[in-house]
PDB file of the backbone (N, CA, C, O) and the ligand in Angstrom, with CONECT records:
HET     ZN  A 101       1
ATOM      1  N   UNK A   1     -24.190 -11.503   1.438  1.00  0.00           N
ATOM      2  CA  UNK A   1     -22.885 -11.180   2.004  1.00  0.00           C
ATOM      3  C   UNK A   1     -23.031 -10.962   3.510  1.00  0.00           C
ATOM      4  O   UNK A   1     -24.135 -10.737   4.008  1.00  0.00           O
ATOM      5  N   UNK A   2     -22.089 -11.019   4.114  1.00  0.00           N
ATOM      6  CA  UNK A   2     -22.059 -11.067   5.567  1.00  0.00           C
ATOM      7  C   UNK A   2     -21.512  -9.895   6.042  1.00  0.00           C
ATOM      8  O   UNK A   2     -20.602  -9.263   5.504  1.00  0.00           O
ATOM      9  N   UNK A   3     -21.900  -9.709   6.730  1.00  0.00           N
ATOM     10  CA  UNK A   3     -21.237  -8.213   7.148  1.00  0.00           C
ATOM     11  C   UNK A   3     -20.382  -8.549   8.533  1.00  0.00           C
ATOM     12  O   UNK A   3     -20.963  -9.403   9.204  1.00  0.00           O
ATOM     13  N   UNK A   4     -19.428  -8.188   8.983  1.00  0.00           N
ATOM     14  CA  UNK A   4     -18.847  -8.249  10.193  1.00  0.00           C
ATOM     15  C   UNK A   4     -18.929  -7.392  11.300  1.00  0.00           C
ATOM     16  O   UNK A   4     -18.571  -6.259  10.977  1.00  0.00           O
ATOM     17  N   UNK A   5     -19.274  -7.486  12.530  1.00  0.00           N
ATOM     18  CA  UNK A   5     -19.410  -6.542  13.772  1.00  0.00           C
ATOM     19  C   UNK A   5     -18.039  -6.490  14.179  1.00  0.00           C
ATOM     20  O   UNK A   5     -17.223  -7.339  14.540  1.00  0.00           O
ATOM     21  N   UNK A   6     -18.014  -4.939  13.978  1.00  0.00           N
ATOM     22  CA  UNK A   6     -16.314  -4.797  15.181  1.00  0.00           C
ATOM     23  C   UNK A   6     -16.216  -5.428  16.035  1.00  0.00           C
ATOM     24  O   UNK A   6     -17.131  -6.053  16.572  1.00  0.00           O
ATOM     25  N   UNK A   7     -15.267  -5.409  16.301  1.00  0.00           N
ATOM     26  CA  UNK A   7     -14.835  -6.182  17.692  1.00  0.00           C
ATOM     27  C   UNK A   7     -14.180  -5.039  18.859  1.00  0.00           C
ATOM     28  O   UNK A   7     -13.638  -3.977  18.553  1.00  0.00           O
ATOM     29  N   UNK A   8     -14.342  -5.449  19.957  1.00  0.00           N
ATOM     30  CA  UNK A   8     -12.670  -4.296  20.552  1.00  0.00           C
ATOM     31  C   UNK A   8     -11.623  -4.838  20.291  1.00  0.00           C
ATOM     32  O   UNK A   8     -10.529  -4.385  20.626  1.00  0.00           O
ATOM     33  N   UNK A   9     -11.780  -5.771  19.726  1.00  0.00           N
ATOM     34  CA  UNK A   9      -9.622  -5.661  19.794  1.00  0.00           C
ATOM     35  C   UNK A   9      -9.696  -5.635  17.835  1.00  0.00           C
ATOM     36  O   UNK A   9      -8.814  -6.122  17.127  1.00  0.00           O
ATOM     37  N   UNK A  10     -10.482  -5.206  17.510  1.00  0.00           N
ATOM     38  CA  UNK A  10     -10.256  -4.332  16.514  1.00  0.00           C
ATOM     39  C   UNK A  10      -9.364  -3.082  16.679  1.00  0.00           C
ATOM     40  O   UNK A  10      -9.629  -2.376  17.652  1.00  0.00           O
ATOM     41  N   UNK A  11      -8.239  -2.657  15.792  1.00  0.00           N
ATOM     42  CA  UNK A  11      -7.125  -2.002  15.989  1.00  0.00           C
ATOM     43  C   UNK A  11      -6.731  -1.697  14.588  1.00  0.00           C
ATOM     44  O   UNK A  11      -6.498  -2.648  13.842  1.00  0.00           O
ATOM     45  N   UNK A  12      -6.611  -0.245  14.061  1.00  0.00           N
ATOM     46  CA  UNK A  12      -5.846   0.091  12.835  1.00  0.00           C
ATOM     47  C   UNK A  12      -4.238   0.060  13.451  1.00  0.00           C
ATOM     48  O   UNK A  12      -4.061   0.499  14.588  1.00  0.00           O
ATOM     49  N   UNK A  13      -3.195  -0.416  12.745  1.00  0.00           N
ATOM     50  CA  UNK A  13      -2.445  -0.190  12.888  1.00  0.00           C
ATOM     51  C   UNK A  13      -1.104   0.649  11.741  1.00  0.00           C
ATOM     52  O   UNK A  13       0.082   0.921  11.928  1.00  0.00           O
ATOM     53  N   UNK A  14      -1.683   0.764  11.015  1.00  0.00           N
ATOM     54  CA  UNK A  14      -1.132   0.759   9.947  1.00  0.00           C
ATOM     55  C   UNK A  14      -1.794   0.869   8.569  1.00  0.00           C
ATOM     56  O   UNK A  14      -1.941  -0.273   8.133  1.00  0.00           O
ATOM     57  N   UNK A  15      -2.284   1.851   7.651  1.00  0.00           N
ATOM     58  CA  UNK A  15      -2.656   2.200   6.290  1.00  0.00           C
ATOM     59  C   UNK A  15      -1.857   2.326   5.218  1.00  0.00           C
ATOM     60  O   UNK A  15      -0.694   2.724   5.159  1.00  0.00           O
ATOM     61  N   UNK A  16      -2.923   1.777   3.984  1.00  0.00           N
ATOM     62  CA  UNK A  16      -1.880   1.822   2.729  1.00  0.00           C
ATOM     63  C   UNK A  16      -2.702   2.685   1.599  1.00  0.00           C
ATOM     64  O   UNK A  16      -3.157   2.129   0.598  1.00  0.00           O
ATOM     65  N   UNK A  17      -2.830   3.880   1.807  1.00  0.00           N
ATOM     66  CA  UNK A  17      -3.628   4.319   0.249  1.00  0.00           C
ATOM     67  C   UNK A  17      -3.041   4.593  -1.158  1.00  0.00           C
ATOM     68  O   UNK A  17      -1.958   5.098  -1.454  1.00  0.00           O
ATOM     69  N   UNK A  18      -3.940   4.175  -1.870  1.00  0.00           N
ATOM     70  CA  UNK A  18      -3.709   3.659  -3.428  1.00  0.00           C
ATOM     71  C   UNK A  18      -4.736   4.389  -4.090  1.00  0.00           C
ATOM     72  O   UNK A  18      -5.947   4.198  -3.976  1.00  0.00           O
ATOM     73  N   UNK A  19      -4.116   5.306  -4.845  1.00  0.00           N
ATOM     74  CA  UNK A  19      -4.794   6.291  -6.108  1.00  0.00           C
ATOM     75  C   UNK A  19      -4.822   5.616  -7.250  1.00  0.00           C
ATOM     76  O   UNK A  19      -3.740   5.621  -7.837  1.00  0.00           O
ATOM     77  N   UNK A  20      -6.007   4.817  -7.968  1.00  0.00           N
ATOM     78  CA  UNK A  20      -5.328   3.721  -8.947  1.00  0.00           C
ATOM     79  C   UNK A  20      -5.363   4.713 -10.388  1.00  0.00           C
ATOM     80  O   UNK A  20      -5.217   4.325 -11.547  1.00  0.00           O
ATOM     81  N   UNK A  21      -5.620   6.187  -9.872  1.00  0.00           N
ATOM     82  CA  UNK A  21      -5.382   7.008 -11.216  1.00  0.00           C
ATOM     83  C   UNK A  21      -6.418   6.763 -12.310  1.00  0.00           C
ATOM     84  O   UNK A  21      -7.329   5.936 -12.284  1.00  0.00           O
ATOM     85  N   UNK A  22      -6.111   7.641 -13.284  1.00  0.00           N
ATOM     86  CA  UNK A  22      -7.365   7.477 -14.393  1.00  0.00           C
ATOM     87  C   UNK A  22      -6.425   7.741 -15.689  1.00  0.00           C
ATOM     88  O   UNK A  22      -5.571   8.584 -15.963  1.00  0.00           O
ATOM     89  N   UNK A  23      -6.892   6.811 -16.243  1.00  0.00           N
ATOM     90  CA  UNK A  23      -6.526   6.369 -17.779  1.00  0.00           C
ATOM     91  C   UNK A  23      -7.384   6.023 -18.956  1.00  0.00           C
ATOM     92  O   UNK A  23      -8.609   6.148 -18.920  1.00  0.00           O
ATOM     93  N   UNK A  24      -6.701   5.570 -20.039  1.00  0.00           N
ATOM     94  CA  UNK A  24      -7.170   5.611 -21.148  1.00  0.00           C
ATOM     95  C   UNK A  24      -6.825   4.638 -21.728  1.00  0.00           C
ATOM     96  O   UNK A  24      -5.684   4.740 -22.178  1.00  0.00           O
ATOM     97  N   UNK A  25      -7.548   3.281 -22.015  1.00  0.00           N
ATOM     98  CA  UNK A  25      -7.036   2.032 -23.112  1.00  0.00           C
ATOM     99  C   UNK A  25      -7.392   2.317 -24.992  1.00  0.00           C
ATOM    100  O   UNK A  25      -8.404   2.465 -25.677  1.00  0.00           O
ATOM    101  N   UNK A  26      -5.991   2.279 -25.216  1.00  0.00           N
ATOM    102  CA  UNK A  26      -6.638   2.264 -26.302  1.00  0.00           C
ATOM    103  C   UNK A  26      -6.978   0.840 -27.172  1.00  0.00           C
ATOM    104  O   UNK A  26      -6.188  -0.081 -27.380  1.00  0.00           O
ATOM    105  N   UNK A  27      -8.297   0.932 -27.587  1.00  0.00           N
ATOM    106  CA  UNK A  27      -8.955  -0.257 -27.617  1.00  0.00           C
ATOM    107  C   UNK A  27      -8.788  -0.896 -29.053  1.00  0.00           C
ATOM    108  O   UNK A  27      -9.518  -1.864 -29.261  1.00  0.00           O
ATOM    109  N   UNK A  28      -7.743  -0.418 -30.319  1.00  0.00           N
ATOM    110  CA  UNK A  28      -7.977  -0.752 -31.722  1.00  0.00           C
ATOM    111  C   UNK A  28      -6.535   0.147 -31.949  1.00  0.00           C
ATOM    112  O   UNK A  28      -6.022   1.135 -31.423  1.00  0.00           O
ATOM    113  N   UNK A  29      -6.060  -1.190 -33.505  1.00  0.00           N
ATOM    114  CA  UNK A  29      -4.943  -0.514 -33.659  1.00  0.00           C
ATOM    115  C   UNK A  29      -3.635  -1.664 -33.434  1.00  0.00           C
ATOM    116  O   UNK A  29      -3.775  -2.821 -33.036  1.00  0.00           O
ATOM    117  N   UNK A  30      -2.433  -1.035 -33.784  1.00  0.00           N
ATOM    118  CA  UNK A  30      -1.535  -1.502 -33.292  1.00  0.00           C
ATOM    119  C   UNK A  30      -0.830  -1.252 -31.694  1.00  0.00           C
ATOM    120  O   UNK A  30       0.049  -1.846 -31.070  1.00  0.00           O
ATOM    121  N   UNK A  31      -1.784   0.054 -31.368  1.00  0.00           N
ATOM    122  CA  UNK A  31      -1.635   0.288 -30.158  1.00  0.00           C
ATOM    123  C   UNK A  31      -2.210  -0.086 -28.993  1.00  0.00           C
ATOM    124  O   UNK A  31      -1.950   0.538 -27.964  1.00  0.00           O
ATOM    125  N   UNK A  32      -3.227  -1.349 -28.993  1.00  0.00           N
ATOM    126  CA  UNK A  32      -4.301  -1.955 -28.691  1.00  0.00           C
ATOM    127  C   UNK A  32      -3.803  -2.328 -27.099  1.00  0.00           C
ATOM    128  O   UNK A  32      -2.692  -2.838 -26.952  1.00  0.00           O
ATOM    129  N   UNK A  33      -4.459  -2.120 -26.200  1.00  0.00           N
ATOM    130  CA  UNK A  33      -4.374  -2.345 -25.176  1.00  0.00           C
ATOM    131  C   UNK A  33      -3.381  -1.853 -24.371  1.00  0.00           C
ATOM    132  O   UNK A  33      -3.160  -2.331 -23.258  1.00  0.00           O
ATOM    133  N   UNK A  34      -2.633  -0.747 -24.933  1.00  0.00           N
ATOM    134  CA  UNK A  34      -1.676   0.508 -24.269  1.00  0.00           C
ATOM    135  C   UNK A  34      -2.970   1.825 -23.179  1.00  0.00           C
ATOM    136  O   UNK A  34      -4.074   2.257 -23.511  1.00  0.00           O
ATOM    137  N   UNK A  35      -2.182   2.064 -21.943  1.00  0.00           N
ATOM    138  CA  UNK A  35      -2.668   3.080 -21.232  1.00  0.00           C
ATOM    139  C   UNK A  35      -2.146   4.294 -21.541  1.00  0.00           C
ATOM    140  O   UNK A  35      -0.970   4.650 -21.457  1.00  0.00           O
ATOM    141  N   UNK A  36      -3.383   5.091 -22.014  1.00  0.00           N
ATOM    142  CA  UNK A  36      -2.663   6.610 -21.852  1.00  0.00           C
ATOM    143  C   UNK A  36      -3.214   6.996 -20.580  1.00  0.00           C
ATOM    144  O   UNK A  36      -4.403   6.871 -20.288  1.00  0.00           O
ATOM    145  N   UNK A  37      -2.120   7.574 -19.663  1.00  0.00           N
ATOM    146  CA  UNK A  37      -2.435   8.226 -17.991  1.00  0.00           C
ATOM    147  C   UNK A  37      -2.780   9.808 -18.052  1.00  0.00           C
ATOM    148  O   UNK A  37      -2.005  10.667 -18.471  1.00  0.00           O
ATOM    149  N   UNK A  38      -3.906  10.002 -17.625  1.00  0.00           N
ATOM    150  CA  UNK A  38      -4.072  11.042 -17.656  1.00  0.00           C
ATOM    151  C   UNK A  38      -3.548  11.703 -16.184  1.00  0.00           C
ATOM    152  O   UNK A  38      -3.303  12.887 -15.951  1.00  0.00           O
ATOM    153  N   UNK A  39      -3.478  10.793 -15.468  1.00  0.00           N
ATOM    154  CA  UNK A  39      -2.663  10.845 -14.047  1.00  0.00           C
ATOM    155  C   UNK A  39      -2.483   9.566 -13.389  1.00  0.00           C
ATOM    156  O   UNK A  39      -3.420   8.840 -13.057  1.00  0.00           O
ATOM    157  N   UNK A  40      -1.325   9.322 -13.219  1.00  0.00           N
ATOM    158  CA  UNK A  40      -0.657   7.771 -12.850  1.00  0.00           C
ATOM    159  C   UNK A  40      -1.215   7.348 -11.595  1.00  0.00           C
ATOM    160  O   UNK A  40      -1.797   8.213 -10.940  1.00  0.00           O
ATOM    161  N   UNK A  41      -1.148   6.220 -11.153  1.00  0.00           N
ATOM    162  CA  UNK A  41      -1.294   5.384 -10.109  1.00  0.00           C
ATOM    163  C   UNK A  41      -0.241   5.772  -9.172  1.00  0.00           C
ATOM    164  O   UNK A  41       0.965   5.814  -9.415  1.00  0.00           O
ATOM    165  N   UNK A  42      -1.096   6.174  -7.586  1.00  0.00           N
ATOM    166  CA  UNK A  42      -0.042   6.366  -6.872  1.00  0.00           C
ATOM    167  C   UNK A  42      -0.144   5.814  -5.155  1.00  0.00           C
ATOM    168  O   UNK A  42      -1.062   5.508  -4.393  1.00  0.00           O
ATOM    169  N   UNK A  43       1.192   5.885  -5.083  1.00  0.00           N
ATOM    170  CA  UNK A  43       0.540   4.735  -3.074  1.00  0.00           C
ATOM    171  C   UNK A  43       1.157   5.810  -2.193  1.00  0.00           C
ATOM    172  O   UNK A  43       1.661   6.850  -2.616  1.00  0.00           O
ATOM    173  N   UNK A  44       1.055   5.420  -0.843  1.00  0.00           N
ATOM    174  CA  UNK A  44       2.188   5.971   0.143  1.00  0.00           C
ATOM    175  C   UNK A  44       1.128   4.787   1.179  1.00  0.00           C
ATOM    176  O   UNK A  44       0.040   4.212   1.173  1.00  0.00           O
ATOM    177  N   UNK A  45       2.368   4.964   1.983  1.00  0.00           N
ATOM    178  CA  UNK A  45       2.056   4.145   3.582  1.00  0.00           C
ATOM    179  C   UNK A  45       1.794   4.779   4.651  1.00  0.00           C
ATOM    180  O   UNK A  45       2.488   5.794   4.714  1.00  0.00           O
ATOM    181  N   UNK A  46       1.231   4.674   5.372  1.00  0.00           N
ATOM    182  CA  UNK A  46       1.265   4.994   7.221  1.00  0.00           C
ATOM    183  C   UNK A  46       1.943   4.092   7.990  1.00  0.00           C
ATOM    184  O   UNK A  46       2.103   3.006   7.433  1.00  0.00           O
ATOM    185  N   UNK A  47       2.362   4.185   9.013  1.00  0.00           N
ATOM    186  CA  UNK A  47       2.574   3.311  10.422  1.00  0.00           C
ATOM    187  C   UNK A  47       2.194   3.938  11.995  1.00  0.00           C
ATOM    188  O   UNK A  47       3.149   4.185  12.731  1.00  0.00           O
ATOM    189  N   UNK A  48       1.013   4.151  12.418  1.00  0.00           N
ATOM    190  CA  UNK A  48       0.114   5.146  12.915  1.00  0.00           C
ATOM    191  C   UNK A  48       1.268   4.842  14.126  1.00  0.00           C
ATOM    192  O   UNK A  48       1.841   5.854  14.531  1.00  0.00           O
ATOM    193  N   UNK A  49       1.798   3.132  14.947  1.00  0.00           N
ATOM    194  CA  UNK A  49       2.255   3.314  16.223  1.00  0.00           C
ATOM    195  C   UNK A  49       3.758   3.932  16.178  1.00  0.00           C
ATOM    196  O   UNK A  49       4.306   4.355  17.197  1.00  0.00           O
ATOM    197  N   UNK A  50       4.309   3.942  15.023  1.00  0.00           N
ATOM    198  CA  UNK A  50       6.116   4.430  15.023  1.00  0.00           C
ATOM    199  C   UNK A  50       5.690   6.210  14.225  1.00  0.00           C
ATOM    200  O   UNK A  50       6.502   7.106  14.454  1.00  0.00           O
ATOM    201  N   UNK A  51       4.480   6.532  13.384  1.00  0.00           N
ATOM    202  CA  UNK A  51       4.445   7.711  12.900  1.00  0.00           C
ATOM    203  C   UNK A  51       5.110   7.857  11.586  1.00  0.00           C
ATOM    204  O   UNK A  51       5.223   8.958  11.047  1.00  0.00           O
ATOM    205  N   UNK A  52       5.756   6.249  10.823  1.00  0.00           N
ATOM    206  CA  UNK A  52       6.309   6.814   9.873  1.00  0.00           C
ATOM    207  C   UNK A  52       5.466   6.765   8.774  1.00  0.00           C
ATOM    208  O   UNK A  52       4.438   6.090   8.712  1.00  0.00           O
ATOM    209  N   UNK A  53       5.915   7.495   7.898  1.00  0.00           N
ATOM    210  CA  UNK A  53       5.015   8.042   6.432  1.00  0.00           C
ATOM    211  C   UNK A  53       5.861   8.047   5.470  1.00  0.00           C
ATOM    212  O   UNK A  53       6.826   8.809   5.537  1.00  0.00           O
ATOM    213  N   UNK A  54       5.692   7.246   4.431  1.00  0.00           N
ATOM    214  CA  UNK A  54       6.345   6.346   3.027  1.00  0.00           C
ATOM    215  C   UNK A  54       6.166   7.651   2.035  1.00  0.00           C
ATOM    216  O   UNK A  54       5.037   8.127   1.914  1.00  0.00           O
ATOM    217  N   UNK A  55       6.922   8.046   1.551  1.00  0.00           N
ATOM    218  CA  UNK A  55       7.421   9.195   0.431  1.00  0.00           C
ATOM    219  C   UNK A  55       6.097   8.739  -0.972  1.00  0.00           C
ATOM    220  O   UNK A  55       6.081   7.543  -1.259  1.00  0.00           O
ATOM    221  N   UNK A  56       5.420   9.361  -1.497  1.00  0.00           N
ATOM    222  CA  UNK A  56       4.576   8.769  -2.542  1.00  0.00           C
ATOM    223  C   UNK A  56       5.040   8.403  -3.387  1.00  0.00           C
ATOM    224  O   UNK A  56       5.923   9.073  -3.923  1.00  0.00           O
ATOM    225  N   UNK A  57       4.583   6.944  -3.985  1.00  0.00           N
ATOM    226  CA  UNK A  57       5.183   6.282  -4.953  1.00  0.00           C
ATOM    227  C   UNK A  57       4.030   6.401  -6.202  1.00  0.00           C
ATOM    228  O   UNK A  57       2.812   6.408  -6.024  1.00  0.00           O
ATOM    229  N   UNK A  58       4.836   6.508  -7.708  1.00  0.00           N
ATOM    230  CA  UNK A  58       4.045   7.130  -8.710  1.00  0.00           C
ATOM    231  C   UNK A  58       4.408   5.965  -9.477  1.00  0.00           C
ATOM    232  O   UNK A  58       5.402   5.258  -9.307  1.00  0.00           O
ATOM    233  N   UNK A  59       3.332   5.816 -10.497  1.00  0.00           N
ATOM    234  CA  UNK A  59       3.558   4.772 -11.614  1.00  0.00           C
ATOM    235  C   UNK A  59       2.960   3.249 -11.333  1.00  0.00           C
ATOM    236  O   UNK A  59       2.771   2.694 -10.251  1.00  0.00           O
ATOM    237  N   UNK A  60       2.721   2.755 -12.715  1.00  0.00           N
ATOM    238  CA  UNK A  60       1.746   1.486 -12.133  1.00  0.00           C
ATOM    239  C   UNK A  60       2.877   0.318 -11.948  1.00  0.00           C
ATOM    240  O   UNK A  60       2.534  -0.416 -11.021  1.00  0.00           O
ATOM    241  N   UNK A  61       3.799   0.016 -12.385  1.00  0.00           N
ATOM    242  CA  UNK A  61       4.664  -0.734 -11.636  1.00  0.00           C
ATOM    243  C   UNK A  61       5.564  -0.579 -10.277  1.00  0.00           C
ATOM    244  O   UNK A  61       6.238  -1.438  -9.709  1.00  0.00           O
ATOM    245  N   UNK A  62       5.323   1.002  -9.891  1.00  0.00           N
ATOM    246  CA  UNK A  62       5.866   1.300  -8.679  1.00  0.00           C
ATOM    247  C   UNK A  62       5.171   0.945  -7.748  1.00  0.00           C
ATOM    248  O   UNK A  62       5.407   0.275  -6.742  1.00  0.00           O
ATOM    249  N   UNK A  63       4.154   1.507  -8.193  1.00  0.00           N
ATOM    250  CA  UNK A  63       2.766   1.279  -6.926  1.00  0.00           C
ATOM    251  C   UNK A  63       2.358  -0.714  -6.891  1.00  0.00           C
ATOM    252  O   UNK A  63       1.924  -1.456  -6.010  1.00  0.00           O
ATOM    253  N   UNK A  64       2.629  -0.851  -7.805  1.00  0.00           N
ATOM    254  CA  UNK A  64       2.122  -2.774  -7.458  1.00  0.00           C
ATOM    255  C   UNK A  64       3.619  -3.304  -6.689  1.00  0.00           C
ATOM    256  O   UNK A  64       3.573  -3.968  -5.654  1.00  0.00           O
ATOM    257  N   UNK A  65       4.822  -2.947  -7.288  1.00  0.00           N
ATOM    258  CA  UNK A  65       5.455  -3.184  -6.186  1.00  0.00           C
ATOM    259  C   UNK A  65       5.824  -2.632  -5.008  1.00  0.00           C
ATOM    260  O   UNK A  65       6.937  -2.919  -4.567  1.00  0.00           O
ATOM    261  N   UNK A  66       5.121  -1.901  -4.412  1.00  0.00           N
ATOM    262  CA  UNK A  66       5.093  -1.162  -2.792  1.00  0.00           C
ATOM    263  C   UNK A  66       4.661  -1.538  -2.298  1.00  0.00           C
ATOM    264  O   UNK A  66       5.049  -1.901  -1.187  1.00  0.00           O
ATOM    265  N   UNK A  67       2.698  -1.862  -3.117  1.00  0.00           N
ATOM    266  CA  UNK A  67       1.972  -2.060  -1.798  1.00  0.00           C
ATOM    267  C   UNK A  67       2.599  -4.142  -2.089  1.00  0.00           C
ATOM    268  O   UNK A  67       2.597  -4.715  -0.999  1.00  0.00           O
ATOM    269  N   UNK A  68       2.814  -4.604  -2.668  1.00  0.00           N
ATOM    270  CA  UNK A  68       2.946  -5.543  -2.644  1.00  0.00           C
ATOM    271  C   UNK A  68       3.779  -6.515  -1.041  1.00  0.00           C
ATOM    272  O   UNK A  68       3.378  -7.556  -0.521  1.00  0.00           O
ATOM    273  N   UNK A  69       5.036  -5.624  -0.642  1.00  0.00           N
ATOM    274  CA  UNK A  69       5.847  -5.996   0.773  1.00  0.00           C
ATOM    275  C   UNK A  69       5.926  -4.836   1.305  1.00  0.00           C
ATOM    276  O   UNK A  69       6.748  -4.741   2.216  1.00  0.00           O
ATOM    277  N   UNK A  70       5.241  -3.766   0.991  1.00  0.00           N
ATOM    278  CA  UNK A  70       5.902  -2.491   1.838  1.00  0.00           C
ATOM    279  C   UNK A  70       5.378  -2.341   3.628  1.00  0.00           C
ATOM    280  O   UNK A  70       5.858  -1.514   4.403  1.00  0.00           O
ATOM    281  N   UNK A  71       4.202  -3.455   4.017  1.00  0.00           N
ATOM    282  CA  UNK A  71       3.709  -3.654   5.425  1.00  0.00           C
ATOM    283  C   UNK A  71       4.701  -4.730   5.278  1.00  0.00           C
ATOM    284  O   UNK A  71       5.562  -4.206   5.985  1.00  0.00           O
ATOM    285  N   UNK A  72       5.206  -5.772   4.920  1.00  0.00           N
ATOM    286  CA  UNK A  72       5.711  -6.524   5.557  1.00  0.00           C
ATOM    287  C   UNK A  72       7.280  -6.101   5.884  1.00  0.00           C
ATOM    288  O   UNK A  72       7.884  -6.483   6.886  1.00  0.00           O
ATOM    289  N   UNK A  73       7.949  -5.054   4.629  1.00  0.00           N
ATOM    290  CA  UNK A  73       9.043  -4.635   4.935  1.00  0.00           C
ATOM    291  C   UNK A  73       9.447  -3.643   6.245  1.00  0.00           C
ATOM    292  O   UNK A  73      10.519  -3.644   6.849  1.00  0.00           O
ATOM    293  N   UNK A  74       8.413  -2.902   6.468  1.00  0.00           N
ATOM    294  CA  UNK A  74       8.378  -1.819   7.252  1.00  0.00           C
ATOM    295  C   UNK A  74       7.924  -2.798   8.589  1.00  0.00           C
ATOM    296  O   UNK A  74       8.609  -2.577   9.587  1.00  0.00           O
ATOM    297  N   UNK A  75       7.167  -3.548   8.701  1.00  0.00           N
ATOM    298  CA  UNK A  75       6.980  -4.304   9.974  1.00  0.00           C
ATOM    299  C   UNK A  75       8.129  -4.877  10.808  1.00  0.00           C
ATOM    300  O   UNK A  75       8.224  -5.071  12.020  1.00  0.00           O
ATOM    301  N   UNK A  76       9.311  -5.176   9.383  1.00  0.00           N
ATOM    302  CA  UNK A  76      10.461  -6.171   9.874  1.00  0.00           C
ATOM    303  C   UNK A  76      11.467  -4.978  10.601  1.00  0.00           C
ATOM    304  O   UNK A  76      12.646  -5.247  10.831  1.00  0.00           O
ATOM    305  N   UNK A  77      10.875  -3.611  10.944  1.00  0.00           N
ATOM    306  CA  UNK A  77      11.851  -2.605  11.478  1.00  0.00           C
ATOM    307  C   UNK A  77      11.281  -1.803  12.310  1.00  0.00           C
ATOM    308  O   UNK A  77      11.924  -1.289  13.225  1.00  0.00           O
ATOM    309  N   UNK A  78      10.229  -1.616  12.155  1.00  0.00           N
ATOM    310  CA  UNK A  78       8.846  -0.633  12.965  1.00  0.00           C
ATOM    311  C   UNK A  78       9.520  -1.398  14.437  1.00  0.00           C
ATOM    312  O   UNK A  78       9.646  -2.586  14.733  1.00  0.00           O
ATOM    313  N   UNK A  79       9.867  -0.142  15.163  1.00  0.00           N
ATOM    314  CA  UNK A  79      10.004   0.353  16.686  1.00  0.00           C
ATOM    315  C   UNK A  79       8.673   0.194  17.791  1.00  0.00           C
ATOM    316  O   UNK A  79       8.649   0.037  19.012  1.00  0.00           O
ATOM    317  N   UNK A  80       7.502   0.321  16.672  1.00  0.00           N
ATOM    318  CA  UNK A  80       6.360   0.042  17.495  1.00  0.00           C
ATOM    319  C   UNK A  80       5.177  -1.266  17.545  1.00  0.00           C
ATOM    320  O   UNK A  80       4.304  -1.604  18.344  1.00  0.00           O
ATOM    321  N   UNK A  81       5.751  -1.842  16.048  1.00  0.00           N
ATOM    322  CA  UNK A  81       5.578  -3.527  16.010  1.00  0.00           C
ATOM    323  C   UNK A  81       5.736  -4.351  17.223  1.00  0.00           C
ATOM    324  O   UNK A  81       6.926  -4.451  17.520  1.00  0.00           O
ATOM    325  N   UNK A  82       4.962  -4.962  18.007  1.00  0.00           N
ATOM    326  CA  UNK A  82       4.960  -5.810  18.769  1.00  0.00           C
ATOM    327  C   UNK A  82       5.984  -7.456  18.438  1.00  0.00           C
ATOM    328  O   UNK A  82       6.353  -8.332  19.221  1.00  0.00           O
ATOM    329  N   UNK A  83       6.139  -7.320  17.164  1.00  0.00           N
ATOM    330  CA  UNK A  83       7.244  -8.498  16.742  1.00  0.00           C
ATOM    331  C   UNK A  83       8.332  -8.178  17.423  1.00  0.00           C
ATOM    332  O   UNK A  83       8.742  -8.828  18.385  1.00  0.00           O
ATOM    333  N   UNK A  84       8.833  -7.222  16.998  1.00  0.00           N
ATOM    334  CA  UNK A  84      10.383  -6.710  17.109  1.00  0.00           C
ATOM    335  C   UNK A  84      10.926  -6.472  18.581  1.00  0.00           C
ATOM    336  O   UNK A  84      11.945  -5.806  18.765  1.00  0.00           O
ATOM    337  N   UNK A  85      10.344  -6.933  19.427  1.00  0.00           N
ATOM    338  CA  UNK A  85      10.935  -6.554  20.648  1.00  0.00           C
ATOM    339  C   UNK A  85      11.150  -8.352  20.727  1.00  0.00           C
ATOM    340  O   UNK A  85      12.240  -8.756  21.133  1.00  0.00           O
ATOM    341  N   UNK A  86      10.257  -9.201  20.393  1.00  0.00           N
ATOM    342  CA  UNK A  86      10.824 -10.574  20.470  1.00  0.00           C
ATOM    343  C   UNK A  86      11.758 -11.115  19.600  1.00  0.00           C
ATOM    344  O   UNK A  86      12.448 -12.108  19.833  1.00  0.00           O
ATOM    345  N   UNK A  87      11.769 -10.275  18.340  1.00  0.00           N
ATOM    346  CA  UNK A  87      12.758 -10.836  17.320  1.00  0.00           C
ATOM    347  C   UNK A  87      14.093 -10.529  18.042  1.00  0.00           C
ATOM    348  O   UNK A  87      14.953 -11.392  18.221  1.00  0.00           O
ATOM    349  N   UNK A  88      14.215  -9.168  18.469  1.00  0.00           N
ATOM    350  CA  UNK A  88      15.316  -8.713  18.630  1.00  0.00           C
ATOM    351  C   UNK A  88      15.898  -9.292  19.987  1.00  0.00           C
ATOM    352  O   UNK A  88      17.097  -9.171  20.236  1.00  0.00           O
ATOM    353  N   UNK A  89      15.265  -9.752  20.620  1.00  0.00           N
ATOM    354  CA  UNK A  89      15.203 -10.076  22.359  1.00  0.00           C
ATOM    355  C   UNK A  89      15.944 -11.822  22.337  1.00  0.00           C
ATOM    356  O   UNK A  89      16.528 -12.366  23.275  1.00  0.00           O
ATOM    357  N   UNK A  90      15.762 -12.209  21.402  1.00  0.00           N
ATOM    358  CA  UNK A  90      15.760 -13.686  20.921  1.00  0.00           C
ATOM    359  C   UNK A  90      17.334 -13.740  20.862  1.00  0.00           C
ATOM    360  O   UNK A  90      17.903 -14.773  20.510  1.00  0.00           O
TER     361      UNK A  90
HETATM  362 ZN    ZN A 101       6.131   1.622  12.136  1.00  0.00          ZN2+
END
């Protein structure tokens, strides 16, 4: 595997953490391949240059659809996105 050297124009701009929670399959049965949650899957967002912070989202279909557009949704409005001064300027 390759490893990559930072760069400087290496730049966080923006984080997405994901608690993928801990569960229980049950493996036999008619209940076969059901999760019991012993604590659900959960996300929230950052946007380090505008400061905003995404309310935590709970549940495994909540959380796959957040992190799924939630940088691209929040990008299409972020005040500190470098897009949006040309989108809007246009
Ligand atoms: Zn932002």
């Amino acid at each position: 595997m390759t490893k990559l050297a930072p760069t400087a124009e290496a730049e966080v701009r923006d984080v997405i953490f994901v608690d993928l929670g801990e569960g229980y399959e049950t493996k036999k049965g008619p209940r076969k391949g059901e999760i019991w949650w012993k604590r659900q899957p959960r996300a929230r967002y950052e946007c380090l240059p505008c400061q905003y912070a995404s309310p935590v989202v709970h549940g495994v279909d909540e959380v796959r659809a957040f992190i799924t557009d939630i940088r691209t949704r929040h990008r299409a409005i972020c005040p500190g996105h470098p897009g949006i001064a040309q989108s809007t300027a246009a």
